[in-house]
Predicted model as a PDB file, atoms N, CA, C, CB and O in Angstrom, pLDDT in the B-factor column:
MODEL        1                                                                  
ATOM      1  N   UNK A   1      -2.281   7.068  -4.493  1.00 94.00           N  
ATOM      2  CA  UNK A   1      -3.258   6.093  -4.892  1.00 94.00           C  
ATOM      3  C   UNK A   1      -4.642   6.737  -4.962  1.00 94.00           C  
ATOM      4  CB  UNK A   1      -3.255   4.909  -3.929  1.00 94.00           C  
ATOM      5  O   UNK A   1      -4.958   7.617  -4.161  1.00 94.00           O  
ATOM      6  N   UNK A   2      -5.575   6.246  -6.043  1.00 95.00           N  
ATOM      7  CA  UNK A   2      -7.013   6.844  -5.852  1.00 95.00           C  
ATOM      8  C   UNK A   2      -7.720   5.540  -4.949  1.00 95.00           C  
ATOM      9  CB  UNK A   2      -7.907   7.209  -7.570  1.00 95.00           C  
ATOM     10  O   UNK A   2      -8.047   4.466  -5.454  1.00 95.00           O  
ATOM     11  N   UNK A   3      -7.863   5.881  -3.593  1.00 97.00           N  
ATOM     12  CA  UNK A   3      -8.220   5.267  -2.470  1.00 97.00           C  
ATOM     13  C   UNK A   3      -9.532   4.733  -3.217  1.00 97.00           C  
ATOM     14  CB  UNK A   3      -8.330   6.222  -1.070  1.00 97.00           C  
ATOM     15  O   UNK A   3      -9.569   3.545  -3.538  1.00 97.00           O  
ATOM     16  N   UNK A   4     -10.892   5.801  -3.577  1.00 97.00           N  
ATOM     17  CA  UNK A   4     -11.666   5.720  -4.612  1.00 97.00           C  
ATOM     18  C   UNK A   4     -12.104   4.243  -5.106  1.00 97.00           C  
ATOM     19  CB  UNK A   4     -11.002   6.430  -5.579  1.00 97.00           C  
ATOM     20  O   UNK A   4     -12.863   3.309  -4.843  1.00 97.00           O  
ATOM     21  N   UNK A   5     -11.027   4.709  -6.074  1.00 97.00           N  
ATOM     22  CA  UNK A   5     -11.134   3.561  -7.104  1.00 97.00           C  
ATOM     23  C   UNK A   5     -11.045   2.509  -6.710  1.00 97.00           C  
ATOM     24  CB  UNK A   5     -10.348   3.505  -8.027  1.00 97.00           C  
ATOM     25  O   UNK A   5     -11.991   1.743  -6.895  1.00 97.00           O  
ATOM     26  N   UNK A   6      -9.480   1.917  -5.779  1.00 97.00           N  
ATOM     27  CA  UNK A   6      -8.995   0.880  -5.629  1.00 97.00           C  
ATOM     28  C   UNK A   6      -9.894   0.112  -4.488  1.00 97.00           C  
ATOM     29  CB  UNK A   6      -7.611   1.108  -5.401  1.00 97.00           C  
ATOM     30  O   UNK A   6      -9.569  -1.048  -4.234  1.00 97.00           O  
ATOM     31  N   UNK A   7     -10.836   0.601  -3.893  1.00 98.00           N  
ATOM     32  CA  UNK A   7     -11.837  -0.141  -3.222  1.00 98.00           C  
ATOM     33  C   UNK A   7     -12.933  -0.476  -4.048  1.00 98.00           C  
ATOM     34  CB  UNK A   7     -12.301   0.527  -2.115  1.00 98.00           C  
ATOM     35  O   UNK A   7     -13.447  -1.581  -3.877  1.00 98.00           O  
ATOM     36  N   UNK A   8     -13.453   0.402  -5.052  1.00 98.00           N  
ATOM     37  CA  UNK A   8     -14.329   0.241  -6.195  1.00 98.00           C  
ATOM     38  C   UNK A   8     -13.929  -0.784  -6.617  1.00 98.00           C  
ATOM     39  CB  UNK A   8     -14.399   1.185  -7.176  1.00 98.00           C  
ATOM     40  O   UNK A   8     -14.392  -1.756  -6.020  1.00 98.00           O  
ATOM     41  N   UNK A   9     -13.157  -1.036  -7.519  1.00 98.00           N  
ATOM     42  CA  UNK A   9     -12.199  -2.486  -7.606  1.00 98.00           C  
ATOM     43  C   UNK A   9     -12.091  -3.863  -6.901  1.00 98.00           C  
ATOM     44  CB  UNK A   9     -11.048  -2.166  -7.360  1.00 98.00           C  
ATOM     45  O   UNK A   9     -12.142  -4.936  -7.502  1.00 98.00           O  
ATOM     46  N   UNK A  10     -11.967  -3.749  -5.839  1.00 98.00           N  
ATOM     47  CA  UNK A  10     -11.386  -4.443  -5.180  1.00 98.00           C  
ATOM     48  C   UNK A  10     -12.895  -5.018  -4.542  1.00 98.00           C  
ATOM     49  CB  UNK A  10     -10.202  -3.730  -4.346  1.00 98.00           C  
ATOM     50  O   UNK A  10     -12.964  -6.141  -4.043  1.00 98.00           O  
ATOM     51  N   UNK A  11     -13.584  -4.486  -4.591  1.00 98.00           N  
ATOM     52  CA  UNK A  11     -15.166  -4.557  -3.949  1.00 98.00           C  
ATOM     53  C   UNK A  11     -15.755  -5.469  -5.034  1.00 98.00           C  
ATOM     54  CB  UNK A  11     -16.132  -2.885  -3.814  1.00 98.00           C  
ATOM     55  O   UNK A  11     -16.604  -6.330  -4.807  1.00 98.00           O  
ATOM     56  N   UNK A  12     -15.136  -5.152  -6.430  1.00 98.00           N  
ATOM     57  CA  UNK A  12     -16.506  -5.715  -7.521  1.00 98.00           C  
ATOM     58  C   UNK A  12     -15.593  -6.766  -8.054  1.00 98.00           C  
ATOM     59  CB  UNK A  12     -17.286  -4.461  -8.991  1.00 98.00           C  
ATOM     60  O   UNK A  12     -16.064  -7.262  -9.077  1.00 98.00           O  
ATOM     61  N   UNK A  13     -14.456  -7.267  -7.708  1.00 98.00           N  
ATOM     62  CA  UNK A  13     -13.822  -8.383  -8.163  1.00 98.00           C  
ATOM     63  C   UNK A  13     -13.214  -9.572  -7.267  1.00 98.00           C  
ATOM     64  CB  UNK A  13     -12.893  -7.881  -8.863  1.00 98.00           C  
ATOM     65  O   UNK A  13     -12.887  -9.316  -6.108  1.00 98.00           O  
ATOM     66  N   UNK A  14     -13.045 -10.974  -7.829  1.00 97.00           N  
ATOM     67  CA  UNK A  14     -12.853 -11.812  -6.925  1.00 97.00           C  
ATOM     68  C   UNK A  14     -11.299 -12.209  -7.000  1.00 97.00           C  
ATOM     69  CB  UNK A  14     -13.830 -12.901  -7.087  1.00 97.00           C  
ATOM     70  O   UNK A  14     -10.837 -13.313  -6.712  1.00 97.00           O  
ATOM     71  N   UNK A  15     -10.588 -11.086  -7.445  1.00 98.00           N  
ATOM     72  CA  UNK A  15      -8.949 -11.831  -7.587  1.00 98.00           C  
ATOM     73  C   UNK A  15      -8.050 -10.583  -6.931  1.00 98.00           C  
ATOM     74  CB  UNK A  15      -8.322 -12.228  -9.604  1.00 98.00           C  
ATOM     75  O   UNK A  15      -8.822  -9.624  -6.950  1.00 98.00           O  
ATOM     76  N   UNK A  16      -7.259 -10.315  -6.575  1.00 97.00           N  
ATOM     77  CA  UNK A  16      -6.439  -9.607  -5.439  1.00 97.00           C  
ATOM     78  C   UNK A  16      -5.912  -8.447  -6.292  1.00 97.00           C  
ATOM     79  CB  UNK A  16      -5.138 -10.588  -4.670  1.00 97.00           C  
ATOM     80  O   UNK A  16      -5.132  -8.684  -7.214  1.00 97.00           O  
ATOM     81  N   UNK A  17      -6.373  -7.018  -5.971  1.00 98.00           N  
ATOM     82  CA  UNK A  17      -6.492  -6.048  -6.212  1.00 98.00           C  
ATOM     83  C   UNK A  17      -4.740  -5.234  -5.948  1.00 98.00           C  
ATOM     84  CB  UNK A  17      -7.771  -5.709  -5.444  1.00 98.00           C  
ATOM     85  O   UNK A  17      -4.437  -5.014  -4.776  1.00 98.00           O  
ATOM     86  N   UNK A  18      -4.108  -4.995  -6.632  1.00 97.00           N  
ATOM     87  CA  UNK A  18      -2.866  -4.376  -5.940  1.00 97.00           C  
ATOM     88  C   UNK A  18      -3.059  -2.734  -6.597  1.00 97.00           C  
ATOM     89  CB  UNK A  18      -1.158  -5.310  -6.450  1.00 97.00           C  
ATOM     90  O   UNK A  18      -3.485  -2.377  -7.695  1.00 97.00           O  
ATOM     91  N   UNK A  19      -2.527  -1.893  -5.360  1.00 97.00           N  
ATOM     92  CA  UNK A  19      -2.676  -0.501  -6.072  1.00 97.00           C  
ATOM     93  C   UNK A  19      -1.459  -0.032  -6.510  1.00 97.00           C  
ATOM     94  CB  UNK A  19      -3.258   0.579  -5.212  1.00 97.00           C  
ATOM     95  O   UNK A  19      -0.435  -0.713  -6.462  1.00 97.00           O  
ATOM     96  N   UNK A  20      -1.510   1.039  -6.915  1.00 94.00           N  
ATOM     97  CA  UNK A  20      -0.374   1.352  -7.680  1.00 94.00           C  
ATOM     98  C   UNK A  20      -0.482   2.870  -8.252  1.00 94.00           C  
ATOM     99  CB  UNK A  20      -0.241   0.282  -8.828  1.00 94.00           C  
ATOM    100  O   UNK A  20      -1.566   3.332  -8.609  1.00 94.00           O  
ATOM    101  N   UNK A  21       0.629   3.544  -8.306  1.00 89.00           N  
ATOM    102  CA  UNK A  21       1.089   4.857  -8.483  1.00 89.00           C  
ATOM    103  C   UNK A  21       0.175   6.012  -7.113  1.00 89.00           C  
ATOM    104  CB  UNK A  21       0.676   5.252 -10.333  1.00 89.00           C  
ATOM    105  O   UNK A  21      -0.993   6.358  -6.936  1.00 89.00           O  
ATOM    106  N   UNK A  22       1.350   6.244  -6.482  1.00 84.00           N  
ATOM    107  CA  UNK A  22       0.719   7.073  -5.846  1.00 84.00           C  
ATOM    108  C   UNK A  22       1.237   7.370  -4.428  1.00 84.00           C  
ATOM    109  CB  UNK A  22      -0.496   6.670  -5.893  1.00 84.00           C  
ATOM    110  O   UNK A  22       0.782   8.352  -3.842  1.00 84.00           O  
ATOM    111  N   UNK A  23       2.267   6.494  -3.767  1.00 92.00           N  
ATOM    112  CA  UNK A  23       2.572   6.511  -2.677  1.00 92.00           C  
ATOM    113  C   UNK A  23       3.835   7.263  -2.331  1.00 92.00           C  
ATOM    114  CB  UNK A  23       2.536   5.373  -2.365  1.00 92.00           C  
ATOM    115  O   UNK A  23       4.884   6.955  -2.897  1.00 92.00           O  
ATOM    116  N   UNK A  24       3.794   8.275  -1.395  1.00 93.00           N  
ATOM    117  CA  UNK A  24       4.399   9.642  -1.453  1.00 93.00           C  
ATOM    118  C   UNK A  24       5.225   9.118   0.512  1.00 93.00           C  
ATOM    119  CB  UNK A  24       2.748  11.423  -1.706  1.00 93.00           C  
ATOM    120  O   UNK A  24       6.388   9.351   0.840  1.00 93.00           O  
ATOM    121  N   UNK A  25       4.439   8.609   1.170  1.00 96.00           N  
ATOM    122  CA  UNK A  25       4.620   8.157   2.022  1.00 96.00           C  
ATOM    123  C   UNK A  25       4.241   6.817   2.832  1.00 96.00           C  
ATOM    124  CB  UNK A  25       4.477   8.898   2.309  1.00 96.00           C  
ATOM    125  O   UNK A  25       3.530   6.221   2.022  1.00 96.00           O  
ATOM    126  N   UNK A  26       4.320   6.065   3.920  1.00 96.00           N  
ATOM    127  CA  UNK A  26       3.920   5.091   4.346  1.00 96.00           C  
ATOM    128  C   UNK A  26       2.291   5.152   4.444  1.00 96.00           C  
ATOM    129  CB  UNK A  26       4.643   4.887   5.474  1.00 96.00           C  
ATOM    130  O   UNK A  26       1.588   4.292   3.912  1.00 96.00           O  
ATOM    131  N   UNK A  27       1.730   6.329   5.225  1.00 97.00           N  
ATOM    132  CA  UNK A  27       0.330   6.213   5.188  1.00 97.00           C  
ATOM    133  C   UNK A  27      -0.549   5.938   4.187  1.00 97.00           C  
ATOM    134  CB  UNK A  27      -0.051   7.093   5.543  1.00 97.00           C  
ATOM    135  O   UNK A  27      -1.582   5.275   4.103  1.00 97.00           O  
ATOM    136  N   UNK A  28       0.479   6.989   3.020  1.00 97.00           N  
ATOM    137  CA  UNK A  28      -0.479   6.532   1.849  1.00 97.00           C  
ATOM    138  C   UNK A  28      -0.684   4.687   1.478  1.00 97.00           C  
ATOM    139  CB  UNK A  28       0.248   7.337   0.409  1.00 97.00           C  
ATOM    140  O   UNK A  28      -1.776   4.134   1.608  1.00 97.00           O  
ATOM    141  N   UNK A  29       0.200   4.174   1.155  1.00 97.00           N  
ATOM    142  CA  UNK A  29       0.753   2.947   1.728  1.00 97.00           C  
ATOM    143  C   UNK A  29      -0.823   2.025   2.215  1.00 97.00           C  
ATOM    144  CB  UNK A  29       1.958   3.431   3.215  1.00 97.00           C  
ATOM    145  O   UNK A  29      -1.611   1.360   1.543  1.00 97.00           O  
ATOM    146  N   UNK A  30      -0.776   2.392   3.714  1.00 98.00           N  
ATOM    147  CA  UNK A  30      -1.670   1.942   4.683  1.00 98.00           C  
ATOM    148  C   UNK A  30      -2.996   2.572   4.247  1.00 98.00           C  
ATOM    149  CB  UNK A  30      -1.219   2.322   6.146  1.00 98.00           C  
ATOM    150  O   UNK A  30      -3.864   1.700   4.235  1.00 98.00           O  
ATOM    151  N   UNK A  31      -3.395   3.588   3.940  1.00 97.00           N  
ATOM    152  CA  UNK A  31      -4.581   3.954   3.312  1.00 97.00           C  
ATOM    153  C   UNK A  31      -5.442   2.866   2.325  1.00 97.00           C  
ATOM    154  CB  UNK A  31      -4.181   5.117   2.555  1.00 97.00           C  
ATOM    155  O   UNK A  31      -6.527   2.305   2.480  1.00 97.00           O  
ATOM    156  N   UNK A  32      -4.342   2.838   1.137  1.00 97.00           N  
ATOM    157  CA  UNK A  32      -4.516   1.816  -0.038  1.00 97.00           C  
ATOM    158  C   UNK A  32      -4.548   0.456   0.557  1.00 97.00           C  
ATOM    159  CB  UNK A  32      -3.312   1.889  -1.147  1.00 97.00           C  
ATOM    160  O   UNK A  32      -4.832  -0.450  -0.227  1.00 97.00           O  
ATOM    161  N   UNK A  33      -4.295   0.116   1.878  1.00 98.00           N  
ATOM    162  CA  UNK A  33      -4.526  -1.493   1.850  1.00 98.00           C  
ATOM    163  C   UNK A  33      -5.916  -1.659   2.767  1.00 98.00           C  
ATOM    164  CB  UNK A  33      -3.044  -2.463   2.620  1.00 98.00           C  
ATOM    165  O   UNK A  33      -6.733  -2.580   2.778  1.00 98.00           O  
ATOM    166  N   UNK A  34      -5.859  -0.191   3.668  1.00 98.00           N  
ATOM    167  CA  UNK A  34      -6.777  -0.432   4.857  1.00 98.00           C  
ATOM    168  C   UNK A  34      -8.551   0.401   4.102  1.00 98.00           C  
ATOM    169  CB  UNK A  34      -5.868   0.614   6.635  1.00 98.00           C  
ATOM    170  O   UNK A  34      -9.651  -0.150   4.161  1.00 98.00           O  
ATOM    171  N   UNK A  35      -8.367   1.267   3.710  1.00 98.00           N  
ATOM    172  CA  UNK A  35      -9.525   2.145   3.594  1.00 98.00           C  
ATOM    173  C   UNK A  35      -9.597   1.626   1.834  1.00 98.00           C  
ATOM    174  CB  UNK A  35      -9.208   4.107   4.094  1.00 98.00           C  
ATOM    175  O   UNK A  35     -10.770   1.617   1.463  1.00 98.00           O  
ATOM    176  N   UNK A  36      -8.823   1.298   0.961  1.00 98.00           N  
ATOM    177  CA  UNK A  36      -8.580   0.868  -0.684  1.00 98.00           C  
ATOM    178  C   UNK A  36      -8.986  -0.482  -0.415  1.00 98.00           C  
ATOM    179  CB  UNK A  36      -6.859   1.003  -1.470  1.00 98.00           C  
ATOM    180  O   UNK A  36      -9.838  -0.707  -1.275  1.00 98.00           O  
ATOM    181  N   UNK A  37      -8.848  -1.563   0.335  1.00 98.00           N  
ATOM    182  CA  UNK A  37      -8.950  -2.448   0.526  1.00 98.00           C  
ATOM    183  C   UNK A  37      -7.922  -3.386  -0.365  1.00 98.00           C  
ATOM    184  CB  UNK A  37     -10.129  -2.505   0.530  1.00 98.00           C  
ATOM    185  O   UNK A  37      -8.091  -4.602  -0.272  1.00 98.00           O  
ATOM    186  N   UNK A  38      -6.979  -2.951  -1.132  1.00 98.00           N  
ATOM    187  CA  UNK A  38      -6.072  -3.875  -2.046  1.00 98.00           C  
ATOM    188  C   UNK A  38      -5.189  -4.759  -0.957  1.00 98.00           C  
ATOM    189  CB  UNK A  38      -4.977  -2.876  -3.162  1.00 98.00           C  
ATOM    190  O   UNK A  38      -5.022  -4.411   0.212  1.00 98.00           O  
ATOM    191  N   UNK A  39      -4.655  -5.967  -1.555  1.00 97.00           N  
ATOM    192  CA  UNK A  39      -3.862  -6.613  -0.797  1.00 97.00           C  
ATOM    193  C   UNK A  39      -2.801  -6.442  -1.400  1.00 97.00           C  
ATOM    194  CB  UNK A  39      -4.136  -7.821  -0.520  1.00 97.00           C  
ATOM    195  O   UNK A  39      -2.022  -7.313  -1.011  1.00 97.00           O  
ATOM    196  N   UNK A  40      -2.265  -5.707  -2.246  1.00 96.00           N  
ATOM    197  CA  UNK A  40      -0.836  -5.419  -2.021  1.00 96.00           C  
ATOM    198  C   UNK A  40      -0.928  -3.758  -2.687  1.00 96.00           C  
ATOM    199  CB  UNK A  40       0.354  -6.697  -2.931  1.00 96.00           C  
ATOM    200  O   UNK A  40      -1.837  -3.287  -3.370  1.00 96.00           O  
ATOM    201  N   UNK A  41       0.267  -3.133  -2.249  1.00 96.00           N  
ATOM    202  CA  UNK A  41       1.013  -1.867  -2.563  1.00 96.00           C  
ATOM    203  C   UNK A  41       1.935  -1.286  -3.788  1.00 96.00           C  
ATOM    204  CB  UNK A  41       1.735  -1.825  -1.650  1.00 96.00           C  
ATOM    205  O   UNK A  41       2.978  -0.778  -3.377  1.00 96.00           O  
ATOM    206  N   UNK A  42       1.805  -1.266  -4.859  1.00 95.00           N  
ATOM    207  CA  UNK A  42       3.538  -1.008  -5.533  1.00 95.00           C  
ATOM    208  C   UNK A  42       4.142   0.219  -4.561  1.00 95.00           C  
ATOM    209  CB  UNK A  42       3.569  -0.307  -7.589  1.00 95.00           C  
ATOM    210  O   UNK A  42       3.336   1.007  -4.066  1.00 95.00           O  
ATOM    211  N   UNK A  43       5.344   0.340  -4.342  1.00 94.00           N  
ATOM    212  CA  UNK A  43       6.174   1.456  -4.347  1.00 94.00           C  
ATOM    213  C   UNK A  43       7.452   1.576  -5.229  1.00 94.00           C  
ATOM    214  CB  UNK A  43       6.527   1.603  -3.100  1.00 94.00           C  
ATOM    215  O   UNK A  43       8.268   0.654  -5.246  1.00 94.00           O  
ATOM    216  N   UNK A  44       7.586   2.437  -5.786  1.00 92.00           N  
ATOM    217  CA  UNK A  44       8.800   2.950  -6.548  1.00 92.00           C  
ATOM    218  C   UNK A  44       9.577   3.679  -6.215  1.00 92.00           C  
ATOM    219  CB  UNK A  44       8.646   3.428  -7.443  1.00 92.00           C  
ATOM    220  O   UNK A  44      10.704   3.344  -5.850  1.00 92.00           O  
ATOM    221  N   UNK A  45       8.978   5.330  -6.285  1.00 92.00           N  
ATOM    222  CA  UNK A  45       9.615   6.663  -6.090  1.00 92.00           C  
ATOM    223  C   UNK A  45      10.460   6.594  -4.473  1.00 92.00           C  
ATOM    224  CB  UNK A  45       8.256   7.962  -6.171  1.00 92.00           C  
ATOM    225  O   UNK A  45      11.631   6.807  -4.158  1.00 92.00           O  
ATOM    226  N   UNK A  46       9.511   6.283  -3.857  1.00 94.00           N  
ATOM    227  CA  UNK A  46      10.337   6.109  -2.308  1.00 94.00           C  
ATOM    228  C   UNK A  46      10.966   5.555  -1.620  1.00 94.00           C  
ATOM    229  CB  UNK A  46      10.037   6.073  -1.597  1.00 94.00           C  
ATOM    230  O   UNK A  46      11.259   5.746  -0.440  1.00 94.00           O  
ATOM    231  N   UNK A  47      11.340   4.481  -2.631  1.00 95.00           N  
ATOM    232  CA  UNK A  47      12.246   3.400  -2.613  1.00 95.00           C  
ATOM    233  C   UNK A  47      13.606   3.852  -3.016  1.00 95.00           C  
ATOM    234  CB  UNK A  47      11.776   2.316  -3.481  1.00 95.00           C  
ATOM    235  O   UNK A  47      14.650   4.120  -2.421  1.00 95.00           O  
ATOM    236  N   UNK A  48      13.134   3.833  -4.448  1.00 94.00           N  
ATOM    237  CA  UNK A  48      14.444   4.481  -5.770  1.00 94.00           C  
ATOM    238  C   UNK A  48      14.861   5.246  -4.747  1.00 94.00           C  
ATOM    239  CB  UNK A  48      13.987   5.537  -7.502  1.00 94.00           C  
ATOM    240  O   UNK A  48      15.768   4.854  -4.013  1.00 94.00           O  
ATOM    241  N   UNK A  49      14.219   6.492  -4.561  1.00 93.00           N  
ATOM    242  CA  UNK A  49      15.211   7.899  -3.894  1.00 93.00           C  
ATOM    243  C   UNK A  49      15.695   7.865  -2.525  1.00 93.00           C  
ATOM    244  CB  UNK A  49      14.377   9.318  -3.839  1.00 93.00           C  
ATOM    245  O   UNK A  49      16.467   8.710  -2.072  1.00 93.00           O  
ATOM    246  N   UNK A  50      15.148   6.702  -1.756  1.00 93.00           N  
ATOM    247  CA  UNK A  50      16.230   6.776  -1.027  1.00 93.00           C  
ATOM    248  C   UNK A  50      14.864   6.926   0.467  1.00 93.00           C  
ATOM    249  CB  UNK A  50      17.583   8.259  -1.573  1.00 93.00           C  
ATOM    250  O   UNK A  50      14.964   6.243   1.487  1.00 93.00           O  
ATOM    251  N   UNK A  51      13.578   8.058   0.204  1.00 93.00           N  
ATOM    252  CA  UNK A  51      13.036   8.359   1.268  1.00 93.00           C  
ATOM    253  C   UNK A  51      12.559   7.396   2.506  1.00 93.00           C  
ATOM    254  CB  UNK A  51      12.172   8.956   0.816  1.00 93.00           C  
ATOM    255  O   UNK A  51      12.443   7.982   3.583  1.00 93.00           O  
ATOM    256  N   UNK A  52      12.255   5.937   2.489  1.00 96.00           N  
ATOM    257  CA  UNK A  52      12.179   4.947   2.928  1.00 96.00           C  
ATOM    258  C   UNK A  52      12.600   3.822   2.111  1.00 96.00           C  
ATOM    259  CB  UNK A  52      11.150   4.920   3.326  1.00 96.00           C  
ATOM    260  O   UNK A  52      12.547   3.796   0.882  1.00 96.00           O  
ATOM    261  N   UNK A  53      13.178   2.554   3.147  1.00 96.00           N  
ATOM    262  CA  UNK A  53      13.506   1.263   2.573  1.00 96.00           C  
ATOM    263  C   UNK A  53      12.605   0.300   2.908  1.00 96.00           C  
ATOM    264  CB  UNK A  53      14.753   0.814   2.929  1.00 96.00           C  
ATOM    265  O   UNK A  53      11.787   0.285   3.828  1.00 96.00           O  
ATOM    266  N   UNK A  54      12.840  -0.499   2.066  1.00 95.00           N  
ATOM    267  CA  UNK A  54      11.616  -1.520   2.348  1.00 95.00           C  
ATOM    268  C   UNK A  54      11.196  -2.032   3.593  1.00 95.00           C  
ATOM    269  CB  UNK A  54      11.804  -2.643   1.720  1.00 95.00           C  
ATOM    270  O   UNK A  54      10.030  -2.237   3.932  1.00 95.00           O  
ATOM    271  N   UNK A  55      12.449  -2.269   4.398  1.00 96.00           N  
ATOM    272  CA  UNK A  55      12.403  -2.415   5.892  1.00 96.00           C  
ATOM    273  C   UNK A  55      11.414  -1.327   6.940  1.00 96.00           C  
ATOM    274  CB  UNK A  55      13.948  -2.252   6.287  1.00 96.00           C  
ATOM    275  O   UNK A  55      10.669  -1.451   7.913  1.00 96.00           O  
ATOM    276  N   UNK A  56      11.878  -0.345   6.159  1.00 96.00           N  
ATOM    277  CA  UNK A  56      11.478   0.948   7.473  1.00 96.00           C  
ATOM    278  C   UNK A  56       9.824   0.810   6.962  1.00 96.00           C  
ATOM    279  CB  UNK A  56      12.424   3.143   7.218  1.00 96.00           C  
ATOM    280  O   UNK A  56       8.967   0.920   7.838  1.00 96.00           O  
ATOM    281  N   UNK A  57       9.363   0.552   5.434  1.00 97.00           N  
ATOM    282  CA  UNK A  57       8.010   0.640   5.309  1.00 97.00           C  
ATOM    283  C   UNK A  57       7.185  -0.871   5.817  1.00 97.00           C  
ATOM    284  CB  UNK A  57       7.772   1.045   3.729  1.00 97.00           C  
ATOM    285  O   UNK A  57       6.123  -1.064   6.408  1.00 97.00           O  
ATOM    286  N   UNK A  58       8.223  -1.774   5.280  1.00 97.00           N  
ATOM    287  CA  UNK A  58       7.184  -3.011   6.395  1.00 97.00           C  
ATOM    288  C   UNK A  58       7.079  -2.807   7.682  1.00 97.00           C  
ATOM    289  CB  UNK A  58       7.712  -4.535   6.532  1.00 97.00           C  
ATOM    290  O   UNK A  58       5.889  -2.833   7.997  1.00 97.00           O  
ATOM    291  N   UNK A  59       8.055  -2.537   8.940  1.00 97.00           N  
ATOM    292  CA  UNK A  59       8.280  -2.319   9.690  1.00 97.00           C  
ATOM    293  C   UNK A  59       6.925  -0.922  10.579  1.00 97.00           C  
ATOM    294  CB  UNK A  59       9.637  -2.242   9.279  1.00 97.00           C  
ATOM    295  O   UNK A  59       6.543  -0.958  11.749  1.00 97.00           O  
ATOM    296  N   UNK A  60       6.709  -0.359   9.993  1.00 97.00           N  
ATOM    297  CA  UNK A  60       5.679   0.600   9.934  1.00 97.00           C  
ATOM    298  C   UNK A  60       4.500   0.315  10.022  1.00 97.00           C  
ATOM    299  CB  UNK A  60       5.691   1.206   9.024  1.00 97.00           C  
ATOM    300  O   UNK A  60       3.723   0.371  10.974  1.00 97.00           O  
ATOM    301  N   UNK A  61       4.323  -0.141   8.518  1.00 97.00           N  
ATOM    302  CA  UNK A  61       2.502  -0.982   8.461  1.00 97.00           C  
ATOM    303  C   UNK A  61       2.451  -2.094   9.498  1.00 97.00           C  
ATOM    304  CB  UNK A  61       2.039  -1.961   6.713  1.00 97.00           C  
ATOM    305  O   UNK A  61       1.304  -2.170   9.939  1.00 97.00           O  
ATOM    306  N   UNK A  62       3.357  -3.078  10.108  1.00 97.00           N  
ATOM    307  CA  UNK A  62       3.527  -3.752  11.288  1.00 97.00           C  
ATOM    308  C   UNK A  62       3.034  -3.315  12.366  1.00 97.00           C  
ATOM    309  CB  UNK A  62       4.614  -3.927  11.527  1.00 97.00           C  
ATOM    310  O   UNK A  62       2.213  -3.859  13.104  1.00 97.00           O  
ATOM    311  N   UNK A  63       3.539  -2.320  12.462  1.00 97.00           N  
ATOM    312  CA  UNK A  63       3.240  -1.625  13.886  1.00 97.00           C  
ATOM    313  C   UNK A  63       2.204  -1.201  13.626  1.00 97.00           C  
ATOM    314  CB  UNK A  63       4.088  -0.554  14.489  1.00 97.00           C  
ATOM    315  O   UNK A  63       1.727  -0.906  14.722  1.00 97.00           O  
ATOM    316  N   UNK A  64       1.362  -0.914  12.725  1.00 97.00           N  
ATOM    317  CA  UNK A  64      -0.307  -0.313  12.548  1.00 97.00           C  
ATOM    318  C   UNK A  64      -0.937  -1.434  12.275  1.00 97.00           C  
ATOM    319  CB  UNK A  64      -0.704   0.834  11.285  1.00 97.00           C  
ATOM    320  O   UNK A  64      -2.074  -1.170  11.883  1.00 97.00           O  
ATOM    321  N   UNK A  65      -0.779  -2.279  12.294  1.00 97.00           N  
ATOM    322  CA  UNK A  65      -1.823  -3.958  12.256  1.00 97.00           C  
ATOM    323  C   UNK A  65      -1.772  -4.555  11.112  1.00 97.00           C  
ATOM    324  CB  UNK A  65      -3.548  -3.893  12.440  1.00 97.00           C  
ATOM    325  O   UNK A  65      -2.420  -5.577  10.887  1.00 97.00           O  
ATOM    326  N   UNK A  66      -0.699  -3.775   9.922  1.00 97.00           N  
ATOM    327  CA  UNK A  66      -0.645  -5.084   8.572  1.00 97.00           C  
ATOM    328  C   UNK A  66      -0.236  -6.314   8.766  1.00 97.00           C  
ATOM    329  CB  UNK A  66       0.279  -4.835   7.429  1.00 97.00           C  
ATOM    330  O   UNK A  66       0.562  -6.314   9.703  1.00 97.00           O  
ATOM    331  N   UNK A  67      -0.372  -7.202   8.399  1.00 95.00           N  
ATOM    332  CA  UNK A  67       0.302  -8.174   8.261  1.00 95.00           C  
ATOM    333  C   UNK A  67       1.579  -8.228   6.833  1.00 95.00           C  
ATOM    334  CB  UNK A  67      -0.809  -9.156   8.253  1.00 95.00           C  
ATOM    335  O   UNK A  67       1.141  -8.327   5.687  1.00 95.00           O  
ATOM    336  N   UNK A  68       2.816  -8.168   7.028  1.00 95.00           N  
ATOM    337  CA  UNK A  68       3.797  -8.136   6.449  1.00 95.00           C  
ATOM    338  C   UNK A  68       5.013  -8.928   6.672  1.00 95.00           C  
ATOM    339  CB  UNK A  68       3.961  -7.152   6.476  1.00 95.00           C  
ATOM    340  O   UNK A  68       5.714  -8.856   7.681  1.00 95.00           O  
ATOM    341  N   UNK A  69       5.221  -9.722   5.617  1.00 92.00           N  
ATOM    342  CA  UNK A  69       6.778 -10.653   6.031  1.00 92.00           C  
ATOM    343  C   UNK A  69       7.931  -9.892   6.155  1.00 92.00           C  
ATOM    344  CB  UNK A  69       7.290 -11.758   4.883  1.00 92.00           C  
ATOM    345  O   UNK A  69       8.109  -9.132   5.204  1.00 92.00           O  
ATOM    346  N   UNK A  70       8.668  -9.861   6.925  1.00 88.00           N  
ATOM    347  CA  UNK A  70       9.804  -9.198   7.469  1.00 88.00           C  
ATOM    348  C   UNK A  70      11.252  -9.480   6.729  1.00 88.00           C  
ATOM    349  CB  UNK A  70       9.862  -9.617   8.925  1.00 88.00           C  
ATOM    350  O   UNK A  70      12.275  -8.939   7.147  1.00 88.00           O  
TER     351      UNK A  70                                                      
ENDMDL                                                                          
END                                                                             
């Protein structure tokens, strides 16, 4: 994600910012919602291949203070 941008964004508009392309791991993930400020994430690549499931990545940002439905 360009952390960057997606707070640039998310700063100068009043409708819910989601980021997208870019997440290699969970932090990146948590970066883009916490320091990006977006309220939501896409993931693809790390899904598709297998490297985390959706579980293990909600489950994660949980335990670091997201709020996420289970």
């Amino acid at each position: 994600y360009d952390i960057k941008l997606t707070r640039a964004v998310a700063e100068a508009v009043d409708i819910p910012v989601i980021a997208s392309g870019g997440a290699g791991n969970v932090n990146h993930i948590y970066q883009a919602l916490t320091e990006g400020k977006a309220e939501a994430a896409l993931v693809a690549s790390i899904v598709h291949y297998g490297t985390y499931s959706i579980r293990q990545i909600k489950e994660e940002l949980r335990e670091r203070g997201i709020e996420v439905r289970l």
